[in-house]
LOMIVEX-332479 format. One record per atom (N, C-alpha, C, O, CB): x, y, z; residue number from 1. Coordinates in Angstrom, 3 decimals. Glycine has a CB too. Layout:
BEGIN
<node <X Y Z> NUM>,
...
END
This chain:
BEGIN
<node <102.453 49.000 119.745> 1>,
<node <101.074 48.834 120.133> 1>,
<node <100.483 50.227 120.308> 1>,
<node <100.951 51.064 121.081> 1>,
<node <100.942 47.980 121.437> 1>,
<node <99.680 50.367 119.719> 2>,
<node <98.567 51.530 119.571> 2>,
<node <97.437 51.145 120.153> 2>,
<node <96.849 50.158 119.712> 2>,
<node <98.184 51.923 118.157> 2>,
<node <96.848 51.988 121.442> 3>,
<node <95.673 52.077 122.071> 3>,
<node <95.131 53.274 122.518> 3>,
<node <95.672 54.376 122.616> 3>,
<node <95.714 51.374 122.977> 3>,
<node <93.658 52.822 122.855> 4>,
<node <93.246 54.064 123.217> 4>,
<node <92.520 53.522 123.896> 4>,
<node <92.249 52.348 123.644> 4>,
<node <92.798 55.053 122.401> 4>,
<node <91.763 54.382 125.348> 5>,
<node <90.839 53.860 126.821> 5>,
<node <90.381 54.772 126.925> 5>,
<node <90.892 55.821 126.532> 5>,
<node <91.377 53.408 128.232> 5>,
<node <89.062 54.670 127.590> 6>,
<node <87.844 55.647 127.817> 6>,
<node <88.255 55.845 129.183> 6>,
<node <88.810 54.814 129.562> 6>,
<node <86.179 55.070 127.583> 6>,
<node <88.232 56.505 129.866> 7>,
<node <88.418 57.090 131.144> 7>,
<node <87.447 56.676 132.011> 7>,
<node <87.611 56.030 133.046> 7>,
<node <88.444 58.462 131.115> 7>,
<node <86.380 57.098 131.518> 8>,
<node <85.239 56.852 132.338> 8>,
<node <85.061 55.331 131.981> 8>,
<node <85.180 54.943 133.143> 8>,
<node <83.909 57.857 132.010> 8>,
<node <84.863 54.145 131.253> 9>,
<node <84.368 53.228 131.246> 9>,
<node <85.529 51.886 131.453> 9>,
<node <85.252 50.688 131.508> 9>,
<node <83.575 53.379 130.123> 9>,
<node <86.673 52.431 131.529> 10>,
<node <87.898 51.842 130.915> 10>,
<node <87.973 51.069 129.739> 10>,
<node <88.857 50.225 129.585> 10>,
<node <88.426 51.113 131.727> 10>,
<node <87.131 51.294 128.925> 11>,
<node <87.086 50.677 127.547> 11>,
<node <88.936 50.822 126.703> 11>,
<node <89.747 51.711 126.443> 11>,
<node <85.641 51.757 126.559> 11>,
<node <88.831 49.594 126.587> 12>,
<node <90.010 49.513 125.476> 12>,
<node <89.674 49.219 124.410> 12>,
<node <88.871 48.305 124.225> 12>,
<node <91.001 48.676 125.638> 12>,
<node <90.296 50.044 123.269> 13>,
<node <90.584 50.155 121.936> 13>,
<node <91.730 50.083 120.832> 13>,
<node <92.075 50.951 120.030> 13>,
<node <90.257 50.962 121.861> 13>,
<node <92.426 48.246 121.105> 14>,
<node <93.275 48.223 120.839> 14>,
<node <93.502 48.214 119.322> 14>,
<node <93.180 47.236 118.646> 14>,
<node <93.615 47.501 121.509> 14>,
<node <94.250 49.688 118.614> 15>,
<node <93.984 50.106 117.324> 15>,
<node <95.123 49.247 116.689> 15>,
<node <95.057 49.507 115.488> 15>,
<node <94.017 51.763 117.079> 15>,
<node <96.191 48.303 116.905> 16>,
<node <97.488 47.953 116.157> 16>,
<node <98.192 47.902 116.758> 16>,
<node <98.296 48.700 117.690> 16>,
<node <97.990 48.544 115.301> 16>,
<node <99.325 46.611 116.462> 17>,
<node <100.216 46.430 116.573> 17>,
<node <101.714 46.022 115.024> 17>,
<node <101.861 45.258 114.071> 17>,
<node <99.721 45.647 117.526> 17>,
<node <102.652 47.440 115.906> 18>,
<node <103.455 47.428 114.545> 18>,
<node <104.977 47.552 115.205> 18>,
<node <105.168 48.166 116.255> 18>,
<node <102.995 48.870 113.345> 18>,
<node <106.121 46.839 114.400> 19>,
<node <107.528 47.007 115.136> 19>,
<node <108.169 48.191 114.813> 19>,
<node <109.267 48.461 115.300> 19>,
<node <108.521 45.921 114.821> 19>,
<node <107.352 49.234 113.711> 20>,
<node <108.196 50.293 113.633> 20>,
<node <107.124 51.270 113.470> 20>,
<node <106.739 51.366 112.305> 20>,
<node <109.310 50.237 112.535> 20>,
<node <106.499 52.069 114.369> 21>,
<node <105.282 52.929 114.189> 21>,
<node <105.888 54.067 113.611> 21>,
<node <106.927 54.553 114.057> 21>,
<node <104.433 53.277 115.511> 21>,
<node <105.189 54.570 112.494> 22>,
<node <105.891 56.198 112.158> 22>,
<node <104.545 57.036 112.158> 22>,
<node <103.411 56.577 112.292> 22>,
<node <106.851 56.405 110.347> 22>,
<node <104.917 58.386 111.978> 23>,
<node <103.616 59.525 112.064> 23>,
<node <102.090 58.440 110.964> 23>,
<node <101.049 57.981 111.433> 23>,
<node <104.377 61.670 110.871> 23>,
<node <102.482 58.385 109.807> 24>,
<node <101.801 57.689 108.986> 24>,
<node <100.813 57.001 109.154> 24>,
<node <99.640 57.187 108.831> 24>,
<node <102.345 57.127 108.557> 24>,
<node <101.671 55.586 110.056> 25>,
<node <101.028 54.913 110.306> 25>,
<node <99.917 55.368 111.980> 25>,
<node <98.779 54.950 112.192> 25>,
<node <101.987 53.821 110.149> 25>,
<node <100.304 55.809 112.414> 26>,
<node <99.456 55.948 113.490> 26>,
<node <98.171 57.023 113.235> 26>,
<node <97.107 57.020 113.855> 26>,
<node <100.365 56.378 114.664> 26>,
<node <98.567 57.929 112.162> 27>,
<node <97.526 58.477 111.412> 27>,
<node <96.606 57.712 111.291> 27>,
<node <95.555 57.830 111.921> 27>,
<node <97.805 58.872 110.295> 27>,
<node <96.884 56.668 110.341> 28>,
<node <95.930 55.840 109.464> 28>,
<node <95.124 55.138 110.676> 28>,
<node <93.896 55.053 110.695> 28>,
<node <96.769 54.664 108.308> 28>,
<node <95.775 54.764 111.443> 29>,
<node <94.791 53.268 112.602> 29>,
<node <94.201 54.826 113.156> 29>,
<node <93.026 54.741 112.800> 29>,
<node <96.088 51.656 114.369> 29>,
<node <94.331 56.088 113.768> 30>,
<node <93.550 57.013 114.174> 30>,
<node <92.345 57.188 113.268> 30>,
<node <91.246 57.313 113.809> 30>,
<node <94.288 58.142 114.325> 30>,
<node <92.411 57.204 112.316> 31>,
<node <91.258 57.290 110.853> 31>,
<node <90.236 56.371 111.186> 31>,
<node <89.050 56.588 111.435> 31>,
<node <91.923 56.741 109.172> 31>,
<node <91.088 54.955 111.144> 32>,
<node <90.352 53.794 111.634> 32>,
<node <89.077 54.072 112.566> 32>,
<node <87.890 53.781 112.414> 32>,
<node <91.334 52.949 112.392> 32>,
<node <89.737 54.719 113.549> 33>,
<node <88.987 54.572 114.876> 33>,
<node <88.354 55.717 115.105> 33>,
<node <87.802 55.982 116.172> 33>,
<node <89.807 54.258 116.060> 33>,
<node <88.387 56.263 114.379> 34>,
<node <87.679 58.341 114.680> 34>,
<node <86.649 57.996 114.578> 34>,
<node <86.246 57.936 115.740> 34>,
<node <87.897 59.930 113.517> 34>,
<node <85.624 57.608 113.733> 35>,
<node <84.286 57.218 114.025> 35>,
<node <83.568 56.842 114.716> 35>,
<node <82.492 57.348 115.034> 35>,
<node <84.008 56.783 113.686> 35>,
<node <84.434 55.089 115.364> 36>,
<node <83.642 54.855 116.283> 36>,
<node <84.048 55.604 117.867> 36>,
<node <83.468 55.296 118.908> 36>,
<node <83.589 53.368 116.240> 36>,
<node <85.062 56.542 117.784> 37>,
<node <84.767 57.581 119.133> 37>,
<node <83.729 58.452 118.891> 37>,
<node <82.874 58.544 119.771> 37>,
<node <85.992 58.558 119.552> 37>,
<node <83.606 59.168 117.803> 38>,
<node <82.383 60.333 117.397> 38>,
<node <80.899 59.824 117.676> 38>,
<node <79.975 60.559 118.023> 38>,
<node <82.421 60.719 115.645> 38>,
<node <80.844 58.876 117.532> 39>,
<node <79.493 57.954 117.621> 39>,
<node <79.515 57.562 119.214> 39>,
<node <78.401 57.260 119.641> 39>,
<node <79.548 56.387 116.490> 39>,
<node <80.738 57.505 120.306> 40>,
<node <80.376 57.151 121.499> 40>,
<node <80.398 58.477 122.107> 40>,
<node <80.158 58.541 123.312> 40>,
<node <81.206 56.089 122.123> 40>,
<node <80.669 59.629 121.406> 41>,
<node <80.239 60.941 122.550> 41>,
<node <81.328 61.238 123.086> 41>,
<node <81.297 62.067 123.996> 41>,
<node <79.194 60.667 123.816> 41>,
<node <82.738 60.589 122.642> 42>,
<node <83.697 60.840 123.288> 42>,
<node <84.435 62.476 122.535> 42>,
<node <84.637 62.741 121.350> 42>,
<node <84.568 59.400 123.255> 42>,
<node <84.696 63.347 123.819> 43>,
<node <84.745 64.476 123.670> 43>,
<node <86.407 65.395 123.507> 43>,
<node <86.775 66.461 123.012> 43>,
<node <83.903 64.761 124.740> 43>,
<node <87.152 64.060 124.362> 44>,
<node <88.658 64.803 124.696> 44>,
<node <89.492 63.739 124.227> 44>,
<node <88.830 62.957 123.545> 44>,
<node <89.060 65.227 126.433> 44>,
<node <90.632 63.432 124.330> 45>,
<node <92.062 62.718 123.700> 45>,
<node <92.962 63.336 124.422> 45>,
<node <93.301 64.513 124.295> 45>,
<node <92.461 62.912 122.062> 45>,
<node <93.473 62.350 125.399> 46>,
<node <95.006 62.759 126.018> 46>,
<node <95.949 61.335 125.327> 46>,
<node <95.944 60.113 125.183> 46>,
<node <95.018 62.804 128.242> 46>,
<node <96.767 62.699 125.040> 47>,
<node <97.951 61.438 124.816> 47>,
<node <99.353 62.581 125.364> 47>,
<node <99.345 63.679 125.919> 47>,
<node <98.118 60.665 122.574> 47>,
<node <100.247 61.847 124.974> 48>,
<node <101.465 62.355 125.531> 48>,
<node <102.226 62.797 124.036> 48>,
<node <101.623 62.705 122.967> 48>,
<node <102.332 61.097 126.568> 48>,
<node <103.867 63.366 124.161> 49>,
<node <104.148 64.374 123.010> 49>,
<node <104.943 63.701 122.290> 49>,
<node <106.026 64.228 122.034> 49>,
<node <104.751 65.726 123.322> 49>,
<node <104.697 62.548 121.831> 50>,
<node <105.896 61.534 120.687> 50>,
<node <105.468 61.954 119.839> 50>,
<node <104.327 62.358 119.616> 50>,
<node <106.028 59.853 120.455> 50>,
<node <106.715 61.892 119.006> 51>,
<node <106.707 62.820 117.851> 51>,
<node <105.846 62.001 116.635> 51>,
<node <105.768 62.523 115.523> 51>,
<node <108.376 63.216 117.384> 51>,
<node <105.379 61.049 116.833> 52>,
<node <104.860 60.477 116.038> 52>,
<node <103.276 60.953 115.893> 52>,
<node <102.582 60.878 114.879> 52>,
<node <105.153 59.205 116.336> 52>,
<node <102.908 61.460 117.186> 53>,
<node <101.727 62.004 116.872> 53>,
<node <101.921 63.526 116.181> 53>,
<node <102.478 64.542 116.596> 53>,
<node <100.892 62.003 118.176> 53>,
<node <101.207 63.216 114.939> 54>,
<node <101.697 64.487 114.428> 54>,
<node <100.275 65.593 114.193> 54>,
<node <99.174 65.163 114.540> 54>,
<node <102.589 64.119 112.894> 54>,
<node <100.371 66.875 113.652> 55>,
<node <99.375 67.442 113.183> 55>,
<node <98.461 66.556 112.431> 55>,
<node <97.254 66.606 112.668> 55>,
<node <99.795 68.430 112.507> 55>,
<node <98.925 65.773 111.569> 56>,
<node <97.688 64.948 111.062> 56>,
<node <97.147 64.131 111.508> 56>,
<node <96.185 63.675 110.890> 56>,
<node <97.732 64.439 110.205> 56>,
<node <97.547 63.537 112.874> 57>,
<node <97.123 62.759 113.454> 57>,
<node <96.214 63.398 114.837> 57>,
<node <95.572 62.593 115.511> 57>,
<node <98.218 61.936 113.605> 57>,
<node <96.207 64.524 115.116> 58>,
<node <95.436 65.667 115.570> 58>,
<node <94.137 65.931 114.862> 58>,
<node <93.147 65.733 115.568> 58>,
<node <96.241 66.835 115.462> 58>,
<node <93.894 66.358 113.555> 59>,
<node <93.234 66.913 112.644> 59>,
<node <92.605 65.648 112.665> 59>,
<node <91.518 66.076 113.053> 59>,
<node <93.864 67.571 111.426> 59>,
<node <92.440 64.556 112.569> 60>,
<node <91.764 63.471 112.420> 60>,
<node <90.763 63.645 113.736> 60>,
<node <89.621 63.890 113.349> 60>,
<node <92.738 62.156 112.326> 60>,
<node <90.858 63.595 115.004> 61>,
<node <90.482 63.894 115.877> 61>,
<node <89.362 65.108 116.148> 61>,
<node <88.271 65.010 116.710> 61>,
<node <91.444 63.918 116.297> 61>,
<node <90.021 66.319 115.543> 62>,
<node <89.519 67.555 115.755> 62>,
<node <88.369 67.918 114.709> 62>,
<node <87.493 68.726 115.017> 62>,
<node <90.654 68.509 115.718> 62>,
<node <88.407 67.161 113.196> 63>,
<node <87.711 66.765 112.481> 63>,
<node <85.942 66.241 112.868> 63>,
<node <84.874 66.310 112.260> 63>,
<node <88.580 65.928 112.061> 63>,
<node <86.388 65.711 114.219> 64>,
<node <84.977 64.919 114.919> 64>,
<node <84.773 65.450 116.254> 64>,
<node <84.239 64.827 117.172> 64>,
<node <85.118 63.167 115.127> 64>,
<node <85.295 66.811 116.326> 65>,
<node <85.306 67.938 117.222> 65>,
<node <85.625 66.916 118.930> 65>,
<node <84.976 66.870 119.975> 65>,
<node <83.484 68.977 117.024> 65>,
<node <86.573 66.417 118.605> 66>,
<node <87.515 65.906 119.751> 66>,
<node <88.759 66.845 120.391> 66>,
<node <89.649 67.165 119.604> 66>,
<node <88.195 64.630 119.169> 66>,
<node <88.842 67.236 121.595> 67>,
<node <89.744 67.871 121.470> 67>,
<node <90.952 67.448 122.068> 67>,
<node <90.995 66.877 123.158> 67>,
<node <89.413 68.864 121.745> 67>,
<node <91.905 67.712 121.392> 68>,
<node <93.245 66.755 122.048> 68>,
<node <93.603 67.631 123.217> 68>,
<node <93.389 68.843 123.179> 68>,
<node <94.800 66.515 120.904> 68>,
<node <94.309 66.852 124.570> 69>,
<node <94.808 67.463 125.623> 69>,
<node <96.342 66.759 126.007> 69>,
<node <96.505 65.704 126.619> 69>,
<node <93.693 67.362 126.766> 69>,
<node <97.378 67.642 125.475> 70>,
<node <98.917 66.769 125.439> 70>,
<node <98.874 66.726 126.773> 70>,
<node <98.252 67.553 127.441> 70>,
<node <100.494 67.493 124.757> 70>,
<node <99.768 65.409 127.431> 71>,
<node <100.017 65.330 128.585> 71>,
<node <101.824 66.330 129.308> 71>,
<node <103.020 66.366 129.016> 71>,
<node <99.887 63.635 128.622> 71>,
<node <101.133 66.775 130.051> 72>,
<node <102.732 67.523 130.372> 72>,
<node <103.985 66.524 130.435> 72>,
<node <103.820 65.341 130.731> 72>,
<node <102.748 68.312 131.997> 72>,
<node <105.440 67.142 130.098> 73>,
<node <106.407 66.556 129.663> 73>,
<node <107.152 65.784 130.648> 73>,
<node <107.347 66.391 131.701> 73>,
<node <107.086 67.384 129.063> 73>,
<node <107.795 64.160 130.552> 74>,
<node <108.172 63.334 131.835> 74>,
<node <106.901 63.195 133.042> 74>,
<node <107.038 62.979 134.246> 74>,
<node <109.551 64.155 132.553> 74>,
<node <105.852 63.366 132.387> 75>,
<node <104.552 62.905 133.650> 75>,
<node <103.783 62.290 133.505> 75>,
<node <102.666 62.598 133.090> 75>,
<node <103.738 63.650 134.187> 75>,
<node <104.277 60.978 133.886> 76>,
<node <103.473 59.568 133.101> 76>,
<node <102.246 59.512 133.782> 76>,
<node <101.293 58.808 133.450> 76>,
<node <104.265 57.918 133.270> 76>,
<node <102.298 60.298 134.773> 77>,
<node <100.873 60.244 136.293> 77>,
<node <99.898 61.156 135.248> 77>,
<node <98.723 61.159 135.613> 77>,
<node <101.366 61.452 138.508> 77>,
<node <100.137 61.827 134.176> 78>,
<node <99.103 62.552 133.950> 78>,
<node <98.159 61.814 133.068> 78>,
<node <97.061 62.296 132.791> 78>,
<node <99.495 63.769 133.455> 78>,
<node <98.670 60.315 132.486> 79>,
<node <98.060 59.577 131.979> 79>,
<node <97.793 58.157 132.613> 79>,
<node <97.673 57.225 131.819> 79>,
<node <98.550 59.622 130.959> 79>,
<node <97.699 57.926 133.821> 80>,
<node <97.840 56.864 134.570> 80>,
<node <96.994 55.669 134.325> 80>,
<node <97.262 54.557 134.780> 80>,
<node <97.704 57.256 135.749> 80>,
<node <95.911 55.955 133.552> 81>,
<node <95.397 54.677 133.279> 81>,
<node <96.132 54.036 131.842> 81>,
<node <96.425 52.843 131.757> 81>,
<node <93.741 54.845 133.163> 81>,
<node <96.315 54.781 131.011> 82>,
<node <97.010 54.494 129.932> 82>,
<node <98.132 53.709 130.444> 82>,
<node <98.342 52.525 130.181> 82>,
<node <97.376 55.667 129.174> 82>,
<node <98.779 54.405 131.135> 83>,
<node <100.456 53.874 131.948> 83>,
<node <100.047 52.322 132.421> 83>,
<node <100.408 51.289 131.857> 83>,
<node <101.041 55.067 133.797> 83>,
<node <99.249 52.427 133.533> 84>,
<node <98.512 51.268 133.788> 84>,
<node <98.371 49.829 132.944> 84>,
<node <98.772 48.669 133.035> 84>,
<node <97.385 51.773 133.866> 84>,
<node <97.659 50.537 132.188> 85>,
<node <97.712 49.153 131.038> 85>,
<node <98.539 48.631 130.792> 85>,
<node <98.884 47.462 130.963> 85>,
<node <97.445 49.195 129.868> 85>,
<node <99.020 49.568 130.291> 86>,
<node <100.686 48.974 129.316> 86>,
<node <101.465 48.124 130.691> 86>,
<node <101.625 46.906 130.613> 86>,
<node <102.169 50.874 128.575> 86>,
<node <101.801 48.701 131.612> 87>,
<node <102.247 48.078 132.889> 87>,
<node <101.325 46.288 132.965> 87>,
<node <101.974 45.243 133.006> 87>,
<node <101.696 49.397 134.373> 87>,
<node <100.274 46.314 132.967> 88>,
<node <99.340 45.106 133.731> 88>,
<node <99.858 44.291 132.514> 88>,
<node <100.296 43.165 132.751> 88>,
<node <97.310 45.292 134.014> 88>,
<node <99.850 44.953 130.654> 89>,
<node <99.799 43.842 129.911> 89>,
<node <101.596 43.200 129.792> 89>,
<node <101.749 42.036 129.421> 89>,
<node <98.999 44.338 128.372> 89>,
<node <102.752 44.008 130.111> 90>,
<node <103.952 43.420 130.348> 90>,
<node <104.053 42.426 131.655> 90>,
<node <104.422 41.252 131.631> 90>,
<node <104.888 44.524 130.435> 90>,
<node <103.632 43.193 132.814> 91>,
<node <103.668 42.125 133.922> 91>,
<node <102.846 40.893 133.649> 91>,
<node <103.335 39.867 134.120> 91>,
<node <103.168 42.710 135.237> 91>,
<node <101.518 40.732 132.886> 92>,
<node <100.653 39.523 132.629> 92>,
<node <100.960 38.623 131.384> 92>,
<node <100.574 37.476 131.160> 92>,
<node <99.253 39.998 132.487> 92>,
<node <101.822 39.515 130.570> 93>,
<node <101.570 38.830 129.188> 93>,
<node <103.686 38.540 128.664> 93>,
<node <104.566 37.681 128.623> 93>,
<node <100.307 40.378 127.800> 93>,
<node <103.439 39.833 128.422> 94>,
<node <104.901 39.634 127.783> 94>,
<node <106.430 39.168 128.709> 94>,
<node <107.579 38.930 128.336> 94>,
<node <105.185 41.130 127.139> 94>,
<node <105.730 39.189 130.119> 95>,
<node <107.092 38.827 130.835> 95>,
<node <107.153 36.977 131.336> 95>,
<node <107.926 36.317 132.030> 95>,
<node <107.167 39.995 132.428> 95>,
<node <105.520 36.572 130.317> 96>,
<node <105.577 35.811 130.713> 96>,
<node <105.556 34.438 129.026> 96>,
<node <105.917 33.261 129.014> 96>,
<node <104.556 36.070 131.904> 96>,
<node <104.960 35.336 127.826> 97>,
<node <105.012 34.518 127.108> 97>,
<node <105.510 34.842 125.812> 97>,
<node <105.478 35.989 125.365> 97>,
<node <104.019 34.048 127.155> 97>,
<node <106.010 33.775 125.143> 98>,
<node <106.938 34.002 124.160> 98>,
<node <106.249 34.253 122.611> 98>,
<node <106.079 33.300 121.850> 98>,
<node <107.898 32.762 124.212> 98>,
<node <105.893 35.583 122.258> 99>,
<node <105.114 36.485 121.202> 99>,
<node <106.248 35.648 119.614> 99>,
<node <107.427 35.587 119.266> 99>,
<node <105.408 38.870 121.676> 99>,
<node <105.234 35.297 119.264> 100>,
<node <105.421 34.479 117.755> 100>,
<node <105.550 35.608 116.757> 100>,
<node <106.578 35.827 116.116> 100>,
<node <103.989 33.408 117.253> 100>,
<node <104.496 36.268 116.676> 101>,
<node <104.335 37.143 115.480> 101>,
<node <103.195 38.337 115.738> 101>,
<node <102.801 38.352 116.904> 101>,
<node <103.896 36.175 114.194> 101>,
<node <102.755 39.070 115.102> 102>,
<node <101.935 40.601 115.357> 102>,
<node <100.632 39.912 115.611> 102>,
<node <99.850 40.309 116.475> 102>,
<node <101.845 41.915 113.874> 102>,
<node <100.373 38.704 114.723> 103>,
<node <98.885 38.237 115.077> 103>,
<node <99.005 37.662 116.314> 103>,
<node <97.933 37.592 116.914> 103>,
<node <98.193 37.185 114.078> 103>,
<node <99.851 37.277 116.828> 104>,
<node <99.656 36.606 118.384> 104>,
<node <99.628 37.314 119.095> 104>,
<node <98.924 37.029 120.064> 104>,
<node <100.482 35.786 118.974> 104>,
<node <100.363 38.724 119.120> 105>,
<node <100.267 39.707 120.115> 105>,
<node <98.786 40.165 120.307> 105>,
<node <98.037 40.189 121.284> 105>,
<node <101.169 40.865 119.754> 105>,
<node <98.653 40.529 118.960> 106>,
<node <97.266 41.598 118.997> 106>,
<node <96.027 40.402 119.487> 106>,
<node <95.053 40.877 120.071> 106>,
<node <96.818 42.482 117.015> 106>,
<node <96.061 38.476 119.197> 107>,
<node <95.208 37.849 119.710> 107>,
<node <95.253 37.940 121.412> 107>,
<node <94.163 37.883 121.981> 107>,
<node <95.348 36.583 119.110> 107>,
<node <96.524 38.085 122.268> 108>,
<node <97.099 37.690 123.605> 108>,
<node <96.504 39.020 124.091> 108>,
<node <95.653 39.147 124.971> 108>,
<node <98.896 37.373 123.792> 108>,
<node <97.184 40.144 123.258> 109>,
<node <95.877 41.280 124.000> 109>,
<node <94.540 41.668 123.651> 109>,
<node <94.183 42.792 124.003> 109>,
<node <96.255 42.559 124.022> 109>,
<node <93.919 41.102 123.162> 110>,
<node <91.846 41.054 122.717> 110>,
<node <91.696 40.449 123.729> 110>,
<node <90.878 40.968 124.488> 110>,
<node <90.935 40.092 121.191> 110>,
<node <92.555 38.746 124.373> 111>,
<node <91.978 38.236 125.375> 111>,
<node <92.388 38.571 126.437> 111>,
<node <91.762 37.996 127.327> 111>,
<node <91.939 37.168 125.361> 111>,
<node <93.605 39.631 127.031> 112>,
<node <93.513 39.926 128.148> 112>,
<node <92.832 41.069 128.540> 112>,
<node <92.705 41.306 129.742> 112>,
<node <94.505 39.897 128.515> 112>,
<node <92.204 42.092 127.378> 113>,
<node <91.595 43.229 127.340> 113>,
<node <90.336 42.811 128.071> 113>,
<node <89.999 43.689 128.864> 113>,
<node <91.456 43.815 125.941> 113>,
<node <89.675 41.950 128.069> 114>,
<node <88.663 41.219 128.571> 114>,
<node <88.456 41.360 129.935> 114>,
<node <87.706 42.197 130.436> 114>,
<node <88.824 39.984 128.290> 114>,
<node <89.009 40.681 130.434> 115>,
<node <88.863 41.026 132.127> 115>,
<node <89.172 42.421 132.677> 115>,
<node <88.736 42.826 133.754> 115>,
<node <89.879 40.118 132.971> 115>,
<node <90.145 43.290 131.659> 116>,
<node <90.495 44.587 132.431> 116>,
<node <89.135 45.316 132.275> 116>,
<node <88.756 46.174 133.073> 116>,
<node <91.875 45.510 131.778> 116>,
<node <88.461 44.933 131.241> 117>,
<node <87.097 45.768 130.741> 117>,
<node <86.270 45.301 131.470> 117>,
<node <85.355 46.124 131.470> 117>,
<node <86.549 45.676 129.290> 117>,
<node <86.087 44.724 131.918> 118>,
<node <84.880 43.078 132.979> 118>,
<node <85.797 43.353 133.751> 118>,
<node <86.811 43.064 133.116> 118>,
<node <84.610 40.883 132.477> 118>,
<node <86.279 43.968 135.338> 119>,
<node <86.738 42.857 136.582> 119>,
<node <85.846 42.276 136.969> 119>,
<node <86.170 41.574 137.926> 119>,
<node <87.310 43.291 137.813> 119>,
<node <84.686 42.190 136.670> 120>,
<node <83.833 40.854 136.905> 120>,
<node <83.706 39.430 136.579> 120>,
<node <83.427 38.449 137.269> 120>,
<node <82.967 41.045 136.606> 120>,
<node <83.939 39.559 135.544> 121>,
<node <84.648 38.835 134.476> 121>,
<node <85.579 37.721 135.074> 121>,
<node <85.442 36.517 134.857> 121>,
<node <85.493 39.853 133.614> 121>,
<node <86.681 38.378 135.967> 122>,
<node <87.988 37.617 136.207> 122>,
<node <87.904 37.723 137.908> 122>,
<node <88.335 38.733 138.465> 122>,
<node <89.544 38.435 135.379> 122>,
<node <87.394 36.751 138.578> 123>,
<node <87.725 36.499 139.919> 123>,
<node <88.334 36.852 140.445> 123>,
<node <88.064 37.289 141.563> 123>,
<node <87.936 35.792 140.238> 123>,
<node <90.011 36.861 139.701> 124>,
<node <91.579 36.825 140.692> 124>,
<node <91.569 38.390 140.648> 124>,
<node <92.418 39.036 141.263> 124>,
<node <93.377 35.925 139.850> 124>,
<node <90.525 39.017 139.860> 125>,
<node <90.884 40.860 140.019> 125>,
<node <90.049 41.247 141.517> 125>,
<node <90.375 42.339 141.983> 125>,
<node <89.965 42.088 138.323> 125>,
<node <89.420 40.769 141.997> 126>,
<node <88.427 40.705 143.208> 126>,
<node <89.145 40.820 144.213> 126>,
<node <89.842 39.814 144.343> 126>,
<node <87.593 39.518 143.392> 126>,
<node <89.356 41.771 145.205> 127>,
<node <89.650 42.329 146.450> 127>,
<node <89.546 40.954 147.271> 127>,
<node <88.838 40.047 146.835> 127>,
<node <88.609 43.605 146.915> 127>,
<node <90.070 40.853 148.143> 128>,
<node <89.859 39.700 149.233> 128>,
<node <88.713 40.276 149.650> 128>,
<node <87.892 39.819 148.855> 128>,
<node <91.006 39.410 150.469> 128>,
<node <88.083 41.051 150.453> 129>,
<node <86.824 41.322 151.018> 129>,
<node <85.642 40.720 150.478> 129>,
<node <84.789 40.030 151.036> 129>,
<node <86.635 42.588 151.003> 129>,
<node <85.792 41.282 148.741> 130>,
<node <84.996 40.568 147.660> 130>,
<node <84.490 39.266 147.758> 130>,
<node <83.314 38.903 147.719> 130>,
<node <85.679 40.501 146.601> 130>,
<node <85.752 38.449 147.921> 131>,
<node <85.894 37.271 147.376> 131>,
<node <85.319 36.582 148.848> 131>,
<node <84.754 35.502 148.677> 131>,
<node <87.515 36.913 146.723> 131>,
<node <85.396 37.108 150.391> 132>,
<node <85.121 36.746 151.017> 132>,
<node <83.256 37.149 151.427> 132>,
<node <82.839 36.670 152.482> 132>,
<node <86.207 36.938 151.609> 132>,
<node <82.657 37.664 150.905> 133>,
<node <81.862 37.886 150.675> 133>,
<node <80.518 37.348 150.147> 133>,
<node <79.393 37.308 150.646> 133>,
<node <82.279 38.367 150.408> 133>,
<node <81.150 36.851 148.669> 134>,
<node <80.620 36.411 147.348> 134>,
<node <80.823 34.511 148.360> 134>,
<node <79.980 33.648 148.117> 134>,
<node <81.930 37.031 145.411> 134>,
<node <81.745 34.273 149.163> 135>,
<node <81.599 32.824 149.748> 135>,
<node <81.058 32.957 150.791> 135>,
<node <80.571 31.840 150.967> 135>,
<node <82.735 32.025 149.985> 135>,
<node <80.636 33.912 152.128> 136>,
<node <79.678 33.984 152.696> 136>,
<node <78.320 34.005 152.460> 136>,
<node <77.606 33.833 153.448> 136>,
<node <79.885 34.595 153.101> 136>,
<node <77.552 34.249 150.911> 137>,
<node <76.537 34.335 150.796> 137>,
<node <75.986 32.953 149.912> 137>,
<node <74.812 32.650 149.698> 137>,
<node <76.395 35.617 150.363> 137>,
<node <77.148 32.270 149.502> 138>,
<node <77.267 30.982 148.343> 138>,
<node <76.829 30.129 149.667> 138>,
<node <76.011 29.210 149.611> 138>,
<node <79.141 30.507 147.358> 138>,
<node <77.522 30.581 150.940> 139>,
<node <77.578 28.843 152.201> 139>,
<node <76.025 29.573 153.075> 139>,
<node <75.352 28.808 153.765> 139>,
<node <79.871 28.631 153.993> 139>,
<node <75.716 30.685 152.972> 140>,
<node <74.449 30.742 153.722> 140>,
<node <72.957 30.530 153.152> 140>,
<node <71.900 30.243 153.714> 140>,
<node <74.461 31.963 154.250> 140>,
<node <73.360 30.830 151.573> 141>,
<node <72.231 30.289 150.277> 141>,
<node <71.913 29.138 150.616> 141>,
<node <71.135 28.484 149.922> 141>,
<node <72.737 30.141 148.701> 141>,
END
């Protein structure tokens, strides 16, 4: 699984899902998606140092005057929302349902991408305070 998240908006951009990613391929879904970052103003790219991201998969980026920022080595905190995700979609998705094929994955995460992009969206993401709140003003309406 190949993604990418806006920092500021938490936008997800889930670019592919593949069982054997090589430099190549992650090139190509980066190609994919270089545009529509250049067109949102997006300025930086952190990722971390797998070897799969390669110079050409850099140059795609830098091409649309993005500038990549590697994350320092064993410091998953330096990418924590990225980490995040991947964490929420194993604990929500994969520890719980049994993945058929690449199209079911990539359908199971479009629809859980949803609420992480919206917590409005999804009730059960709502703080108790929230939730006690949103029913104090429903019973005094």
């Amino acid at each position: 699984m190949l993604l990418f998240i806006c920092h500021a908006s938490r936008r997800v951009w889930l670019a592919g899902c593949t069982t054997n990613p090589t430099g190549a391929w992650v090139t190509q879904q980066a190609r994919n998606l270089g545009l529509d970052f250049a067109d949102r103003g997006i300025r930086f790219l952190i990722r971390d140092r797998d070897s799969k991201y390669s110079s050409a998969f850099d140059e795609v980026f830098r091409s649309e005057q993005i500038r990549i920022v590697k994350t320092p080595v064993r410091a998953p905190k330096a990418n924590a929302i990225a980490e995040r995700f991947v964490r929420t979609v194993r604990a929500e998705c994969l520890d719980w349902l049994l993945i058929l094929n690449r199209r079911h994955l990539e359908h199971v995460l479009r629809v859980l991408r949803r609420p992480l992009q919206h917590p409005e969206a999804a009730p059960c993401t709502r703080t108790p305070a929230a939730r006690t709140q949103v029913r104090s003003k429903n019973e005094s309406g």
